[in-house]
C-alpha positions as CSV (number, residue, x, y, z in Angstrom):
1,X,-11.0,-67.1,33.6
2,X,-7.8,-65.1,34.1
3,X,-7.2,-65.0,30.1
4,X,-10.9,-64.1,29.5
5,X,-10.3,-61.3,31.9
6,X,-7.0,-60.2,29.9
7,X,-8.7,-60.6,26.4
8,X,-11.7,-58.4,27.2
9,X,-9.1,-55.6,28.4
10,X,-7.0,-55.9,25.4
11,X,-10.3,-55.9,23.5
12,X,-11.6,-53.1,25.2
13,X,-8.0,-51.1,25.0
14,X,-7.5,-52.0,21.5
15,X,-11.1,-50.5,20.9
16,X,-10.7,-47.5,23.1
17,X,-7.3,-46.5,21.0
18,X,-8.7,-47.3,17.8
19,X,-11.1,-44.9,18.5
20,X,-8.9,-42.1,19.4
21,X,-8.1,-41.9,15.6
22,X,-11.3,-41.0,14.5
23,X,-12.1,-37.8,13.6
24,X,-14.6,-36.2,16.0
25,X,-18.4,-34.9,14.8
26,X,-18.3,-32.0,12.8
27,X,-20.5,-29.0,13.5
28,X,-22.5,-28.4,10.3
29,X,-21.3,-26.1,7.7
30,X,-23.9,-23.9,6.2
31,X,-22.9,-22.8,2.7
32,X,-23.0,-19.3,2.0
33,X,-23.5,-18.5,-2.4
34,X,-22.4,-15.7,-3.8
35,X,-25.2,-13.6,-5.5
36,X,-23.7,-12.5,-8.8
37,X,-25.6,-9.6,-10.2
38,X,-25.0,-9.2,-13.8
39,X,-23.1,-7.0,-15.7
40,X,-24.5,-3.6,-16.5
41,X,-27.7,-4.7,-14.3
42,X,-28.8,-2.0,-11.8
43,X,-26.5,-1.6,-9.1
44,X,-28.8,1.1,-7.4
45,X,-29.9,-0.8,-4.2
46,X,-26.3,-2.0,-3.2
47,X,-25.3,1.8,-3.7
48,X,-28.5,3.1,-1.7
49,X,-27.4,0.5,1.3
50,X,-23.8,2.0,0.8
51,X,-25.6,5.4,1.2
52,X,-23.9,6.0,-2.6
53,X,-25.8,7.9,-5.4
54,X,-24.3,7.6,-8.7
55,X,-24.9,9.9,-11.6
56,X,-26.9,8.8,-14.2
57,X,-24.5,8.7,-17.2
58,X,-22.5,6.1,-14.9
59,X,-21.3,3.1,-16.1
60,X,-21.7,0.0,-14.3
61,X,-18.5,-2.2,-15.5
62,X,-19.2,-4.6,-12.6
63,X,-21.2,-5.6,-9.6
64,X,-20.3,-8.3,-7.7
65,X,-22.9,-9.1,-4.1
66,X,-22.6,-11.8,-1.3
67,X,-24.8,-12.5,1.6
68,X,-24.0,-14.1,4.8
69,X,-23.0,-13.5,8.1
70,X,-21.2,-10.5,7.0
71,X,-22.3,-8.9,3.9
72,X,-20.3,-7.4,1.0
73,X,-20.2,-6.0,-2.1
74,X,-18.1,-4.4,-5.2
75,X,-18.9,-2.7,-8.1
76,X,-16.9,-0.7,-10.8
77,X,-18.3,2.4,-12.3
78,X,-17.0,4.2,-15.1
79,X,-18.4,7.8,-15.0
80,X,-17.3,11.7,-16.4
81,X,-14.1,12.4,-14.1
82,X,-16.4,16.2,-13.7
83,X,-19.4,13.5,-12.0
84,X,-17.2,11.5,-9.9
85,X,-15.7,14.9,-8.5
86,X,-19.0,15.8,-7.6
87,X,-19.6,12.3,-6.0
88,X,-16.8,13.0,-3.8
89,X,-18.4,16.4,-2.5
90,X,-21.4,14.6,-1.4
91,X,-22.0,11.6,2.3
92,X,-19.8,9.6,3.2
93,X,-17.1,10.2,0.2
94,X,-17.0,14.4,1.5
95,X,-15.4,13.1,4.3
96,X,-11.9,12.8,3.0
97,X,-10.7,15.3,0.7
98,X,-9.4,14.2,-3.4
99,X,-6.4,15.2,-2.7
100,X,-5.7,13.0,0.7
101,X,-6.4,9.7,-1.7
102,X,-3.1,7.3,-1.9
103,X,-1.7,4.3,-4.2
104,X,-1.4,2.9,-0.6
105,X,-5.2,2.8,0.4
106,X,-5.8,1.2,-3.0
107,X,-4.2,-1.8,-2.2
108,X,-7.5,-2.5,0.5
109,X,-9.3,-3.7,-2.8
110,X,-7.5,-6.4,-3.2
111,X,-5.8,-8.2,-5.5
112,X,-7.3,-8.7,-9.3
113,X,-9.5,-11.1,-10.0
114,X,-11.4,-11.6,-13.1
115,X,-13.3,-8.5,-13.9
116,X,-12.5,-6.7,-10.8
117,X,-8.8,-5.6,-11.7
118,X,-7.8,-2.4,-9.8
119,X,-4.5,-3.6,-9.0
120,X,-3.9,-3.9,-12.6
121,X,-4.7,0.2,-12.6
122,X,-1.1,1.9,-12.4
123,X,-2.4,5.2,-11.7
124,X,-5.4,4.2,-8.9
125,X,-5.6,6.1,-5.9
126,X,-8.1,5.3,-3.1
127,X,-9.1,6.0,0.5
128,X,-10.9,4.1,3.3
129,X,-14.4,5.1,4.8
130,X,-15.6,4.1,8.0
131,X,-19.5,3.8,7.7
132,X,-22.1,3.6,9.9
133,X,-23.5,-0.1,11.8
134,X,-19.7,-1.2,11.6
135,X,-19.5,-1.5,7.8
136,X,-17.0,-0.3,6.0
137,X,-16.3,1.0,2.3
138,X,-13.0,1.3,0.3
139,X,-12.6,3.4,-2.4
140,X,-10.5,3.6,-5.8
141,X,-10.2,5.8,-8.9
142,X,-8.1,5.5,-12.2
143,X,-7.9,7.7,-14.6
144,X,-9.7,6.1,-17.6
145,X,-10.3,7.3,-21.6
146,X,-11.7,10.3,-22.8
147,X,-11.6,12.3,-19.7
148,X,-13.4,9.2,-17.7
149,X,-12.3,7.4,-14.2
150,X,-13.1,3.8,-13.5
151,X,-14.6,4.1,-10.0
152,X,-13.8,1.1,-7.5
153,X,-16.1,0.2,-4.7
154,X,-15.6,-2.4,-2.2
155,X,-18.3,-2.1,1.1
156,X,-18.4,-5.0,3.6
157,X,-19.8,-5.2,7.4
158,X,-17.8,-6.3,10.2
């Protein structure tokens, strides 16, 4: 009886550690999938939720959109450098001047990746915007060909 009584303990010890190993339950992971819009495809509804207007000889180089718990977007436009000045006059982008826009506050893009490159732009400038409903939009401008700047766009809620 006494070794029946010191096997089940083992037993139940052995079984009690071997469990401690096991990895516990994982909550479930919901996977969030990029939305990729399309090159050159309308990028007019993530601007109008950015509270952005482009001109109509813009170029749209990129647009890039992902949905989930916090939303985000980038685009590129390539526009007339006269167009994007008068861009900048206009909500949100009036509220920091051309001139306050630093290499420094370019770097919030991010690093290259693919078609969105503005830290391969030597020349980009950019500047930070604080939107309304906690979102957020980060700006950047190189000087492109033919009198043109490649516009960078990043917006993303907190």
């Amino acid at each position: 009886m006494r070794a029946g009584l010191v096997r089940s303990l083992v037993t139940g010890s052995l079984a009690a550690l071997a469990s401690c190993g096991q990895a516990a339950p994982q909550p479930e992971r919901i996977a969030v999938t990029p939305t990729s819009i399309k090159q050159g495809q309308d990028a007019a509804p993530i601007l109008a939720r950015i509270g952005l207007k482009a001109p109509p000889s813009a170029i749209v180089e990129y647009v890039r959109q992902e949905r989930g718990m916090d939303d985000n977007a980038r685009l590129i436009l390539l526009m007339p450098a006269g167009e994007w000045a008068a861009m900048q006059a206009t909500p949100p982008l009036d509220a920091v001047a051309p001139d306050r826009y630093t290499a420094n506050e370019a770097t919030l893009l991010g690093a290259s990746e693919g078609a969105w490159h503005p830290s391969d732009e030597p020349a980009i400038k950019g500047a930070q915007f604080n939107l309304p409903a906690a979102t957020y939009l980060n700006v950047g401008v190189a000087p492109a060909n033919e009198g043109r700047v490649r516009v960078y766009l990043s917006w993303f809620e907190t």
